[in-house]
GUMIMAR-787589 format. One record per residue (C-alpha): residue in three letters; residue number from 1; x, y, z. Coordinates in nm, 4 decimals, padded with zeros to 6 digits. Example, Ala and Ser with C-alpha at 12.3 -4.5 7.8 and 13.67 -1.06 7.14 Angstrom:
// GUMIMAR-787589
  type  seq         X         Y         Z
   ALA    1   01.2300  -00.4500   00.7800
   SER    2   01.3670  -00.1060   00.7140
This chain:
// GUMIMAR-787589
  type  seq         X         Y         Z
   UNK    1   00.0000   00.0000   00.0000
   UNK    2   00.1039   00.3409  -00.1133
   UNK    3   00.2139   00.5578   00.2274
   UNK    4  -00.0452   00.8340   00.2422
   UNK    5   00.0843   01.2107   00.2236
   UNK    6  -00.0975   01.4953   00.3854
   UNK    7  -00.0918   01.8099   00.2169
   UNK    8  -00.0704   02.1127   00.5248
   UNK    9  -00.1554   02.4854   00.4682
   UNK   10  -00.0632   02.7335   00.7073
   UNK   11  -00.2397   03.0461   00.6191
   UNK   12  -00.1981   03.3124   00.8755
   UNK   13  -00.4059   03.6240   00.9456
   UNK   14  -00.2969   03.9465   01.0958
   UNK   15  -00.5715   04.2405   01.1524
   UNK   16  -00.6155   04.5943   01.2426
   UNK   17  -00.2540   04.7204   01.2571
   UNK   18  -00.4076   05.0993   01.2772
   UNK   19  -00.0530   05.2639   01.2610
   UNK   20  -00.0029   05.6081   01.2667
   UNK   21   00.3129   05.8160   01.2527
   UNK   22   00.2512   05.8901   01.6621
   UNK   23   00.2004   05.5098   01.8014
   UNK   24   00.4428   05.2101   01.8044
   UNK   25   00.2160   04.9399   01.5993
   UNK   26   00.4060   04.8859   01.3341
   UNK   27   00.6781   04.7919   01.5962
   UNK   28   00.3995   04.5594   01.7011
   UNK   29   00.3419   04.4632   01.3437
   UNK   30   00.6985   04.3629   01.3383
   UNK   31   00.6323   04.1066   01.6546
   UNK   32   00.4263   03.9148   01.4548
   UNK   33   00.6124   03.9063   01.1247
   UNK   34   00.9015   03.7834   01.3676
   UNK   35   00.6930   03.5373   01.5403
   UNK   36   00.5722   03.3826   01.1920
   UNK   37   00.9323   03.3785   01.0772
   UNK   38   00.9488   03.0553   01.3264
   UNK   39   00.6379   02.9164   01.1653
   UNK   40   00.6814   02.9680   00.8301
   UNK   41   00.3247   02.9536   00.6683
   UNK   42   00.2114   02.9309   00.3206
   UNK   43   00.0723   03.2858   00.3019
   UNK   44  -00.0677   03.5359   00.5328
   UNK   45  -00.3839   03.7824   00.4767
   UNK   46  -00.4215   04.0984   00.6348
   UNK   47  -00.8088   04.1965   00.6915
   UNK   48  -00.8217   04.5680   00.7325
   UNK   49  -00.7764   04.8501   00.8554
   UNK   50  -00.3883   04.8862   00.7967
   UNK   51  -00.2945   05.2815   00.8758
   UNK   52  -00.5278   05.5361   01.0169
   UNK   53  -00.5745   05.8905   00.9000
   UNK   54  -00.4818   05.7847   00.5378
   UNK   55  -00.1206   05.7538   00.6604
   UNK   56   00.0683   05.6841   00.2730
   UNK   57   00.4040   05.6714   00.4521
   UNK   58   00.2484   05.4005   00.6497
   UNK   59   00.0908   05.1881   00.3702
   UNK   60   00.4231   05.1822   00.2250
   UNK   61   00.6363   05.0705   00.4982
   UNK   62   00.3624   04.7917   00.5757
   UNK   63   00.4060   04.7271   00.1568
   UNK   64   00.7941   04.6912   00.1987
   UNK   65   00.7685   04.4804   00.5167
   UNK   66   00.5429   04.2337   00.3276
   UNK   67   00.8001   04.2186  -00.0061
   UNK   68   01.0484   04.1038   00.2692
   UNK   69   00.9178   03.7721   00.4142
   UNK   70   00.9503   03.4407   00.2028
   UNK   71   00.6081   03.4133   00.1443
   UNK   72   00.3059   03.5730  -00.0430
   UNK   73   00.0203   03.8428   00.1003
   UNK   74  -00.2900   03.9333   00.0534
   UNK   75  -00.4630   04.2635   00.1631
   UNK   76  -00.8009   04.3804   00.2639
   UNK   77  -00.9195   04.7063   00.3500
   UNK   78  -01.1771   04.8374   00.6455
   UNK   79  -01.3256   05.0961   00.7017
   UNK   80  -01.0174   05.3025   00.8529
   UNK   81  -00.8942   05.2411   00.4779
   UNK   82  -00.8581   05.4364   00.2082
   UNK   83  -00.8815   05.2479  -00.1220
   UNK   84  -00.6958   05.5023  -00.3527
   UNK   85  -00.3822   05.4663  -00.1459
   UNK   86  -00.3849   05.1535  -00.1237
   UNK   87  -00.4007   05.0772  -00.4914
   UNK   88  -00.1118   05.3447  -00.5072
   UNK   89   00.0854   05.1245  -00.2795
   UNK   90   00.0024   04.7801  -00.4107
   UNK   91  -00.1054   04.8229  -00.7164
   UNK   92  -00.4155   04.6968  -00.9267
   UNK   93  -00.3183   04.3665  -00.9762
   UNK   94  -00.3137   04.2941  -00.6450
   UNK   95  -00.6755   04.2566  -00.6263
   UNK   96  -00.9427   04.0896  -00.8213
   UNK   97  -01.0126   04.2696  -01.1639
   UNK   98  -01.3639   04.1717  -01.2053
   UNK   99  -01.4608   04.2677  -00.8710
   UNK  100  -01.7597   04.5327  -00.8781
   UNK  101  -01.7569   04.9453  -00.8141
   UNK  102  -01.3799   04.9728  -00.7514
   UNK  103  -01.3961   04.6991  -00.4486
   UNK  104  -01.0811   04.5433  -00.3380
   UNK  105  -01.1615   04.2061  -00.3468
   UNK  106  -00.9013   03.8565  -00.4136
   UNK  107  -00.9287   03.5389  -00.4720
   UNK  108  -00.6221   03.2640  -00.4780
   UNK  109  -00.5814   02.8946  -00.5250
   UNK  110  -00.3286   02.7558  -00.3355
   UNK  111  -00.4097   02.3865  -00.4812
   UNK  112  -00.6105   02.2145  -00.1991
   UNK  113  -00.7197   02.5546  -00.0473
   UNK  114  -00.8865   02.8352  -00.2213
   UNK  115  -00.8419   03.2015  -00.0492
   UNK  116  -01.1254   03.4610  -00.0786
   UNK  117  -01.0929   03.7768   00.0359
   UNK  118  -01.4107   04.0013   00.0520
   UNK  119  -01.3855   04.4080   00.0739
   UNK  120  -01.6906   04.4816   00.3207
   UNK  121  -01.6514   04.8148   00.3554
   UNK  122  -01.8821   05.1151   00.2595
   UNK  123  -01.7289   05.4390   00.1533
   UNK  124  -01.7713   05.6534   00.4616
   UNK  125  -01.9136   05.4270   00.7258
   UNK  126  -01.7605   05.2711   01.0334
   UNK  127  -02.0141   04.9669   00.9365
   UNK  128  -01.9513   04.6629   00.6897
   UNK  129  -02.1966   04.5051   00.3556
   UNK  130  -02.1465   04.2542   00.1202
   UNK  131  -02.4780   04.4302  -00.0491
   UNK  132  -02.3560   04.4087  -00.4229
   UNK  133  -02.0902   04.1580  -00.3889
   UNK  134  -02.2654   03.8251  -00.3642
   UNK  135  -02.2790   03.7831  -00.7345
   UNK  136  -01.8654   03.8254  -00.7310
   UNK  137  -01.8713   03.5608  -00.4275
   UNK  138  -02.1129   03.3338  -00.5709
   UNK  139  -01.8869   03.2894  -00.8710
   UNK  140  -01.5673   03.2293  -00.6643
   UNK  141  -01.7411   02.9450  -00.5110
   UNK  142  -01.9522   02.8329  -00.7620
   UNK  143  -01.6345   02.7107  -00.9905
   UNK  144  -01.6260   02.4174  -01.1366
   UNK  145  -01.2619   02.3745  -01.0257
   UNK  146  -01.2894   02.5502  -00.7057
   UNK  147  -01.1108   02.4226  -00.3892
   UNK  148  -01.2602   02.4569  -00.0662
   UNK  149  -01.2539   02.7627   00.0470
   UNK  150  -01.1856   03.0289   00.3261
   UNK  151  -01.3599   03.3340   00.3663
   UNK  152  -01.2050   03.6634   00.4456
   UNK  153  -01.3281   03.9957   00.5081
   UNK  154  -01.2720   04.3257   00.7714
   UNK  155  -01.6304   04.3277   00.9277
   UNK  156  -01.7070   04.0084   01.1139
   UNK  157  -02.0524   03.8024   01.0600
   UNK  158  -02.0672   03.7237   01.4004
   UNK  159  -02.2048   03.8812   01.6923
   UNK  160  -01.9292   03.9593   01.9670
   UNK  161  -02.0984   04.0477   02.2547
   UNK  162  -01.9844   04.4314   02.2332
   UNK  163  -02.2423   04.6348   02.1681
   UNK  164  -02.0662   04.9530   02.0210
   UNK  165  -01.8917   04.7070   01.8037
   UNK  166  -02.1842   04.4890   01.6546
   UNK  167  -02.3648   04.7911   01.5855
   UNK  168  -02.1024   04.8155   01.3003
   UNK  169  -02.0765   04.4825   01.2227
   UNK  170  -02.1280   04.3365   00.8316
   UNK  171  -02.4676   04.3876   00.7028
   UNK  172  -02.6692   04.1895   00.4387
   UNK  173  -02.5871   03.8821   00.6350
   UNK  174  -02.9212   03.6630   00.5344
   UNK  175  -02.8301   03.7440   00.1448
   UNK  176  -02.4721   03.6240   00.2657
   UNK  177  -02.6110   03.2838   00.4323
   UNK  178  -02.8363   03.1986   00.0871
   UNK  179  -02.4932   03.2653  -00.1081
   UNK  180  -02.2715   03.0241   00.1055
   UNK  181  -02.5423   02.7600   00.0594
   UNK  182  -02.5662   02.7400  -00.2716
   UNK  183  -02.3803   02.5753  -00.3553
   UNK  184  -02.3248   02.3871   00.0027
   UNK  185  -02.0108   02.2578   00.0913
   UNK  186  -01.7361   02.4746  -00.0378
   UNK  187  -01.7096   02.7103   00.2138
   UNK  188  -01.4871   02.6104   00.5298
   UNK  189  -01.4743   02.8684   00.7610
   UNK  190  -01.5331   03.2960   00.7884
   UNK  191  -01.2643   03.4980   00.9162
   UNK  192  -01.3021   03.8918   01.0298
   UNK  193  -01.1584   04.1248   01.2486
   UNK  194  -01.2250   04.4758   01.3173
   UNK  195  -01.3255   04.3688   01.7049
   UNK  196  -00.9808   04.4254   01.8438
   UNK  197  -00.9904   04.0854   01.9812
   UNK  198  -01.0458   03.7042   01.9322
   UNK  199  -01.4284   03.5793   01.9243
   UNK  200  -01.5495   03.2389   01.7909
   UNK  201  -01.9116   03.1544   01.6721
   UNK  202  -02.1254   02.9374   01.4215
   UNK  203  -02.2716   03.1737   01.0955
   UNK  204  -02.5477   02.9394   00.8755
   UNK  205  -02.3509   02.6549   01.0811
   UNK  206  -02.0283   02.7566   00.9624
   UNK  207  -01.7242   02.8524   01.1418
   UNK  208  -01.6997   03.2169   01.1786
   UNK  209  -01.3930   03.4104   01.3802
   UNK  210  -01.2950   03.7056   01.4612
   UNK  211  -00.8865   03.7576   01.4416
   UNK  212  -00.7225   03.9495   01.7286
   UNK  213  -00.5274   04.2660   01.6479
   UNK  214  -00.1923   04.3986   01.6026
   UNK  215  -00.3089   04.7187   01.8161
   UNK  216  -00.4072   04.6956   02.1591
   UNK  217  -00.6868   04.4710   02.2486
   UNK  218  -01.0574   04.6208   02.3174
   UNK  219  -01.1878   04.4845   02.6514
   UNK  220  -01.4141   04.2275   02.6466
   UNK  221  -01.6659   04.4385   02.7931
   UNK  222  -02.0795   04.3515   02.7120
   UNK  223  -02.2190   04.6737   02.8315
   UNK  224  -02.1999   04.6383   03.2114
   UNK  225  -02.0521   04.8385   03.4471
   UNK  226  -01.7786   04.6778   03.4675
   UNK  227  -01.4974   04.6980   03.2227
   UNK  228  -01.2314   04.4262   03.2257
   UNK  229  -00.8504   04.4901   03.1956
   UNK  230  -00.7627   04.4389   02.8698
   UNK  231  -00.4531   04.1957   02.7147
   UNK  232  -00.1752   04.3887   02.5500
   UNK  233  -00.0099   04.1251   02.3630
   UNK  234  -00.0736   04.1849   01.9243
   UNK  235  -00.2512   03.8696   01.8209
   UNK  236  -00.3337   03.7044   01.5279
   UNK  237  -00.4747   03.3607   01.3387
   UNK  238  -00.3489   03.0754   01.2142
   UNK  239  -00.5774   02.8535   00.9640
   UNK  240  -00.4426   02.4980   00.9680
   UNK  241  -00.5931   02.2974   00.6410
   UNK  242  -00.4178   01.9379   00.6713
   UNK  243  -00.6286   01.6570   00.4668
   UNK  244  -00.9806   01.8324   00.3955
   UNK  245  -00.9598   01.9062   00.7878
   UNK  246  -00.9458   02.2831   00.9116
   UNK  247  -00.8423   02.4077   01.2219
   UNK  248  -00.8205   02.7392   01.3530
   UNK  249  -00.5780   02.9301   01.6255
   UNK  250  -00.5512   03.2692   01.8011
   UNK  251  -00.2070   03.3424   01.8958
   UNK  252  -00.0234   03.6447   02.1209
   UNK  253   00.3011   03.7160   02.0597
């Protein structure tokens, strides 16, 4: 008998860097490249909001960081973002070319894994939609020679708990559970961030996350009184896809 081989993906995700010329995060951004250096993954995705304040200078230096590790990227933007810069930065080819109205969407097949990335955010608004993108996502899925796939986009599908935060959470979500359903079976997992810190629920009886951040953490605070310390360690994900099996980890460095 033929010895079986596994084929292992490690796709990491790193969110909400929110760097700005007058805070240390992309010092913090640095921790986690460092800490992946040890891991070595296939790829890594960052889901959103990158600089605040439209910070070019900062887009770039993420940019360069990026070029420097030994494997490939893949960017998203939220809704600290600013799309024109980032296409500046990156470039047009960086992102899907068919995607609709401008939106910075992806999509990459790593073999046994396909990568979808998902731009959520509307122009001006703290809140997240995948109103008008379905059709794009539907496709992605729908291929004939798709892989299984994971889902990534800034605004999480999930309910965390915080209420100033779900009130800005993605909208359109019952359009979003027909799409993922038809066809069934091709989507693994949803990934977000935009929470400022790890949360783990079912969407349509998928796995949905929410990645930590590089800045600090937001309490995990659910509208009491009380306000917990919060953790001041950047975090991030790592997707583990090893023989049709996914599993899912939020790390500190």
């Amino acid at each position: 008998m033929a010895e079986r081989t596994e084929i292992v993906m490690l796709i990491a995700q790193i969110s909400d860097i929110h760097a700005t010329p007058d805070n240390d995060n992309l010092s913090r951004f640095d921790q986690a490249l460092t800490w992946l250096e040890q891991l070595r993954p296939d790829g890594v995705v960052l889901t959103g909001d990158l600089t605040d304040n439209h910070w070019l200078e900062g887009y770039k230096q993420l940019a360069e960081r990026l070029q420097q590790q030994n494997y490939p990227s893949w960017v998203l933007p939220g809704n600290s973002d600013n799309r024109y810069l980032m296409r500046a930065v990156w470039g047009e080819k960086t992102w899907a070319l068919d995607a609709p109205d401008g939106a910075l969407h992806f999509v990459h097949n790593a073999g046994s894994l396909q990568l979808i990335g998902l731009d959520s955010t509307v122009a001006g608004q703290d809140y997240g939609s995948v109103a008008g993108h379905l059709e794009w996502l539907n496709a992605q899925l729908s291929r004939a020679d798709a892989s299984p796939s994971l889902l990534f986009l800034h605004h999480p599908v999930i309910a965390s708990g915080i209420p100033t935060l779900d009130a800005t959470r993605c909208r359109g979500l019952d359009k979003l559970e027909e799409c993922i359903h038809n066809p069934p079976g091709r989507l693994l997992a949803i990934s977000a961030g935009h929470v400022h810190r790890p949360v783990a629920g079912l969407f349509a009886g998928i796995p949905a996350y929410i990645c930590s951040a590089v800045c600090p953490t937001n309490p995990l605070w659910f509208g009491t009184e009380y306000v917990p310390p919060i953790e001041k360690s950047p975090g991030l994900m790592i997707h583990r896809y090893v023989d049709h099996e996914l599993s899912s980890h939020f790390v500190c460095v």
